[in-house]
TIVO-2410 file (N, C-alpha, C; in nm, 3 decimals):
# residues 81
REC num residu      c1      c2      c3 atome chaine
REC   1      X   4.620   7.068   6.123     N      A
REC   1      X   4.524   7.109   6.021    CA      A
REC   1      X   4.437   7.224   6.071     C      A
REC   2      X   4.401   7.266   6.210     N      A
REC   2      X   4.348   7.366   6.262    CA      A
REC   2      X   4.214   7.328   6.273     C      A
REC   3      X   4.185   7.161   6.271     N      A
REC   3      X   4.018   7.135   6.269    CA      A
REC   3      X   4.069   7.085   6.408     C      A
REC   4      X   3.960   7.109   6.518     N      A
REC   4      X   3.971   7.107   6.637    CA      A
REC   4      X   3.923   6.929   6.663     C      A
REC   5      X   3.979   6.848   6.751     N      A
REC   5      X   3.938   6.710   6.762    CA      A
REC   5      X   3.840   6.663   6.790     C      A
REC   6      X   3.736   6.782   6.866     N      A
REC   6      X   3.584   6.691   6.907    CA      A
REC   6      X   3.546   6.693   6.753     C      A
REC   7      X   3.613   6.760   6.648     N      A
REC   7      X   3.530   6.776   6.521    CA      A
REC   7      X   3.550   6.656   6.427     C      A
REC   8      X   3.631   6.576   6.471     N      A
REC   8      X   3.711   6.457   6.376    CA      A
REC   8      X   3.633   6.338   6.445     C      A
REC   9      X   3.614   6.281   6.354     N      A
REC   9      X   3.600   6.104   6.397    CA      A
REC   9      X   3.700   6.004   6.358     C      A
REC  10      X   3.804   5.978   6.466     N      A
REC  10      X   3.892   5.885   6.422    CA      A
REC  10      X   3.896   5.776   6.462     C      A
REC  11      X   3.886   5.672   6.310     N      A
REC  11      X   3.899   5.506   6.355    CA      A
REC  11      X   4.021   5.469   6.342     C      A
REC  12      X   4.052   5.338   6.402     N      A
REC  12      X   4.176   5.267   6.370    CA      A
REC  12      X   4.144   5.104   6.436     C      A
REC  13      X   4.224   5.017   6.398     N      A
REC  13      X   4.176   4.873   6.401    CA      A
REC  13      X   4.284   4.788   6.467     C      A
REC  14      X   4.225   4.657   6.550     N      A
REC  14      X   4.296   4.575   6.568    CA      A
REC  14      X   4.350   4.477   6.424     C      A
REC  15      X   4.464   4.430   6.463     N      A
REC  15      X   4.484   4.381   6.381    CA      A
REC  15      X   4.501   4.226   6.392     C      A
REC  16      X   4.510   4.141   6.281     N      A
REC  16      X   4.519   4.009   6.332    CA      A
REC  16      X   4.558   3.871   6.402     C      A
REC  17      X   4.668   3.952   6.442     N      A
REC  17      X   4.774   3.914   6.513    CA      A
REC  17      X   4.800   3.964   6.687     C      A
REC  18      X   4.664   4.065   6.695     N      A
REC  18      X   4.664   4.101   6.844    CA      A
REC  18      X   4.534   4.058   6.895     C      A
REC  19      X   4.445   3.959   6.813     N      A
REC  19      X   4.369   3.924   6.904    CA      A
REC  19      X   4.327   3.829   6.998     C      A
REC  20      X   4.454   3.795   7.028     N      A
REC  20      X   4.437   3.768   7.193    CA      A
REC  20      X   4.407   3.816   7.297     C      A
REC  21      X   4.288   3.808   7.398     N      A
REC  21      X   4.260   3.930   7.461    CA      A
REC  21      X   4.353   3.968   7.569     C      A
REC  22      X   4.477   3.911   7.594     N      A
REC  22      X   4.605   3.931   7.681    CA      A
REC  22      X   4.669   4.071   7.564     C      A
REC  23      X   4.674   4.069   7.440     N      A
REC  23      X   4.710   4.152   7.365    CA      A
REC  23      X   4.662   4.271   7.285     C      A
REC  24      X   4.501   4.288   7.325     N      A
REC  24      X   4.401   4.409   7.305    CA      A
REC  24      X   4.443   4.522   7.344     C      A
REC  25      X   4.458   4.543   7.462     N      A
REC  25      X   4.435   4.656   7.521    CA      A
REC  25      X   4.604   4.717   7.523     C      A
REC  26      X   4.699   4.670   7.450     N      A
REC  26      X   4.807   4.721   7.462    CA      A
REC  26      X   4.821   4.730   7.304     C      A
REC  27      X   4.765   4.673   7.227     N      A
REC  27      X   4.771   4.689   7.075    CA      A
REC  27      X   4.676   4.829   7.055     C      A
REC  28      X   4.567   4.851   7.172     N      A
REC  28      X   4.473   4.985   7.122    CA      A
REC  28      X   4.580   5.053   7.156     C      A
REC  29      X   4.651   5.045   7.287     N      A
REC  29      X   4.715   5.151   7.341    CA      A
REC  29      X   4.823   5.188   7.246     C      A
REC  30      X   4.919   5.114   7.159     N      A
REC  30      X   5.016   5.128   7.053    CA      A
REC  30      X   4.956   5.213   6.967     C      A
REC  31      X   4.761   5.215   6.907     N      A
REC  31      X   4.743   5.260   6.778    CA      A
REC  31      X   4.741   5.377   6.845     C      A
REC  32      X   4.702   5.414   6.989     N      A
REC  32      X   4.684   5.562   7.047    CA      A
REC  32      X   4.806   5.663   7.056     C      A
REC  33      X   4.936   5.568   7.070     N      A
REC  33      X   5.059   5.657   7.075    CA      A
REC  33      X   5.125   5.643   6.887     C      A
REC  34      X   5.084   5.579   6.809     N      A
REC  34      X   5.089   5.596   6.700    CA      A
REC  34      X   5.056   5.706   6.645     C      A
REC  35      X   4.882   5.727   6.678     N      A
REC  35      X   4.860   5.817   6.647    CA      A
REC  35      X   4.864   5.947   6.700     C      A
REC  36      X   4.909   5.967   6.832     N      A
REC  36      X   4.940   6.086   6.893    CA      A
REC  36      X   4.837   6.161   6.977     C      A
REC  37      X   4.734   6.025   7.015     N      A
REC  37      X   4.584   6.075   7.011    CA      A
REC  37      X   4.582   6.048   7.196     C      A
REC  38      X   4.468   6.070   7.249     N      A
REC  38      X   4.407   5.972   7.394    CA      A
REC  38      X   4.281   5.934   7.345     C      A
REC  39      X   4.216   5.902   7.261     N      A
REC  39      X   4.129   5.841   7.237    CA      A
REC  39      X   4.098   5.832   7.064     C      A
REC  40      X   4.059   5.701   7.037     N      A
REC  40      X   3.963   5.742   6.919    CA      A
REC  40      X   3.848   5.676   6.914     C      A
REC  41      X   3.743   5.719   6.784     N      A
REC  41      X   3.617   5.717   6.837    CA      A
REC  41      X   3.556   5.578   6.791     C      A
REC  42      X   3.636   5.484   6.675     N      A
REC  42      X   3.576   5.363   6.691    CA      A
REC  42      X   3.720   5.290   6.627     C      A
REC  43      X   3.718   5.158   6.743     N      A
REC  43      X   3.818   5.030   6.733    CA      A
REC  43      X   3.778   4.941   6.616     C      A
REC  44      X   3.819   4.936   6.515     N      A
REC  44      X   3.751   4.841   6.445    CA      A
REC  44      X   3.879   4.663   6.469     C      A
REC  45      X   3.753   4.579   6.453     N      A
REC  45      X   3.824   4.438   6.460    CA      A
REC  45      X   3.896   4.397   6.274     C      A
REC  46      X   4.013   4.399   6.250     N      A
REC  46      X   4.029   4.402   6.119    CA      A
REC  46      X   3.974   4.283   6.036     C      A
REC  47      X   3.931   4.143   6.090     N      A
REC  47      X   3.879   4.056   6.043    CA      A
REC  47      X   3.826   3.997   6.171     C      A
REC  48      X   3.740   3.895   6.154     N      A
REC  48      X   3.653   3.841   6.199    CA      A
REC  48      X   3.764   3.708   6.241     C      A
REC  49      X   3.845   3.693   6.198     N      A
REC  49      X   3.941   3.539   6.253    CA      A
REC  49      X   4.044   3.577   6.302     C      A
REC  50      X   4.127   3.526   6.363     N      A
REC  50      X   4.266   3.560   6.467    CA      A
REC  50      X   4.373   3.458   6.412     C      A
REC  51      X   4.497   3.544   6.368     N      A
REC  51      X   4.597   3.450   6.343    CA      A
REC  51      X   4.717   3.465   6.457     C      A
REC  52      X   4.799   3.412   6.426     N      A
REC  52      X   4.879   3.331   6.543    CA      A
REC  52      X   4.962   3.449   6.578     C      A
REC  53      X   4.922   3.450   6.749     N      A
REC  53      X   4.956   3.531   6.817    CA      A
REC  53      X   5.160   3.599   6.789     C      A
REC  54      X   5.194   3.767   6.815     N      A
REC  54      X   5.354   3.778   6.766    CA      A
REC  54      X   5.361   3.900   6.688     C      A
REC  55      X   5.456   3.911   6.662     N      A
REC  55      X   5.502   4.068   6.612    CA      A
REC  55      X   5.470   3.985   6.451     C      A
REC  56      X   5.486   3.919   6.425     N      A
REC  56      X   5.472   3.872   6.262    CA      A
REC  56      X   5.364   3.895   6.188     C      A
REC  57      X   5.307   4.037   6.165     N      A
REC  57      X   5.211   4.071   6.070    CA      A
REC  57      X   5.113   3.910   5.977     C      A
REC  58      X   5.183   3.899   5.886     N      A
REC  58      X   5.102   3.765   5.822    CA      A
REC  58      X   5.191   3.635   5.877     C      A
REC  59      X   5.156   3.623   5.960     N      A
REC  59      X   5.187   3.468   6.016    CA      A
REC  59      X   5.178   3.327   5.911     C      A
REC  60      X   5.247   3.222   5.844     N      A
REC  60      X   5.199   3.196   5.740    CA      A
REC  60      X   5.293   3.037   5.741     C      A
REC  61      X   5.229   2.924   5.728     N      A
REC  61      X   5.316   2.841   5.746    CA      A
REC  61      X   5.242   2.732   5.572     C      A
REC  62      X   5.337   2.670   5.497     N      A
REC  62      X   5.284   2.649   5.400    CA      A
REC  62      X   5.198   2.673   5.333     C      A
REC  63      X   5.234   2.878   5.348     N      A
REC  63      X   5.181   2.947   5.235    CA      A
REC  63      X   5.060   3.010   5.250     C      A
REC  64      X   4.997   2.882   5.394     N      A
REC  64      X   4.826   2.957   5.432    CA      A
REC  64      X   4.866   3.050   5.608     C      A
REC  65      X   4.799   3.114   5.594     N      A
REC  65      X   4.784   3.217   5.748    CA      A
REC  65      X   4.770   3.103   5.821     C      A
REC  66      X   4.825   3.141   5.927     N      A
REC  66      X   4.820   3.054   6.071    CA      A
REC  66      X   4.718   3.099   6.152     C      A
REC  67      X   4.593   3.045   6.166     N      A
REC  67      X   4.511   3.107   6.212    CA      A
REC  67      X   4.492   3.048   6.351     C      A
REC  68      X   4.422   3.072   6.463     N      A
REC  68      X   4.407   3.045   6.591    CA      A
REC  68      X   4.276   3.049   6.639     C      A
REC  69      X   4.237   2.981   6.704     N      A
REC  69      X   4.073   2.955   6.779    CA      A
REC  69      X   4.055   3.080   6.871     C      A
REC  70      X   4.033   3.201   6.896     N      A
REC  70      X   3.987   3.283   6.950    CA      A
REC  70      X   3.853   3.343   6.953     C      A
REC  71      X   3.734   3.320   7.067     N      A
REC  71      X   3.645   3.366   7.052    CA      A
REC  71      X   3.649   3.522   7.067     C      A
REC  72      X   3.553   3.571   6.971     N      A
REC  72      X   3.496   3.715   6.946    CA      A
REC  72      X   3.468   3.759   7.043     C      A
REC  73      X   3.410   3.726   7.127     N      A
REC  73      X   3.337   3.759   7.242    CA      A
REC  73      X   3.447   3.820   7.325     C      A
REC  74      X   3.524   3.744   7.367     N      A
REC  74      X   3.685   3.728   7.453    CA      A
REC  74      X   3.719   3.861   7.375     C      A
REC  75      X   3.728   3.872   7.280     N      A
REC  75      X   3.857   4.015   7.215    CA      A
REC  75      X   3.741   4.131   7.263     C      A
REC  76      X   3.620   4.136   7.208     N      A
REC  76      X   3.532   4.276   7.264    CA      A
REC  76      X   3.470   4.302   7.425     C      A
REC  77      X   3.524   4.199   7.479     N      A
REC  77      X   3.562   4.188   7.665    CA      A
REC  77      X   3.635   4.282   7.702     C      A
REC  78      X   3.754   4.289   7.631     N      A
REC  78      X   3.861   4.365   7.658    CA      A
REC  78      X   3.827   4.467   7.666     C      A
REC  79      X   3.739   4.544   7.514     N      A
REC  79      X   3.789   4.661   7.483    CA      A
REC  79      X   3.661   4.745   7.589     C      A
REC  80      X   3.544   4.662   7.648     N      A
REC  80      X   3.458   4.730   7.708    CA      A
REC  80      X   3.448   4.723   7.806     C      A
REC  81      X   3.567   4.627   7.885     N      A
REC  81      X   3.565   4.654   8.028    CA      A
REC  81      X   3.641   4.752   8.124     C      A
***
């Protein structure tokens, strides 16, 4: 586009299925070679609950999300240490 990158602010998000904090820091690293980038400027958490860890986007067992006990705390460990 010819707009230079300190000039852009780019977000992109975990998603629900990577927040395990064994699976953070390689799910940022995926959105970084996705996007073609070495950094962007804010990680967003895509929801506030964690479903069951796996490549399976909506995890879903009689119809409801499979959700998983993961503290918040644990997933933003990752991204700031």
């Amino acid at each position: 586009s010819g707009v230079p990158r300190e000039e852009l602010f780019i977000t992109t998000k975990l998603w629900n299925n990577k927040h395990h904090p064994d699976d953070v820091a390689s799910a940022m690293q995926q959105s970084l070679d996705d996007l073609d980038m070495d950094y962007v400027d804010l990680f967003l958490i895509h929801w506030p609950v964690a479903w069951e860890r796996g490549e399976e986007l909506f995890p879903v067992k009689d119809g409801k999300p499979i959700m998983v006990n993961i503290d918040i705390a644990d997933v933003c460990s990752i991204l700031i240490s």
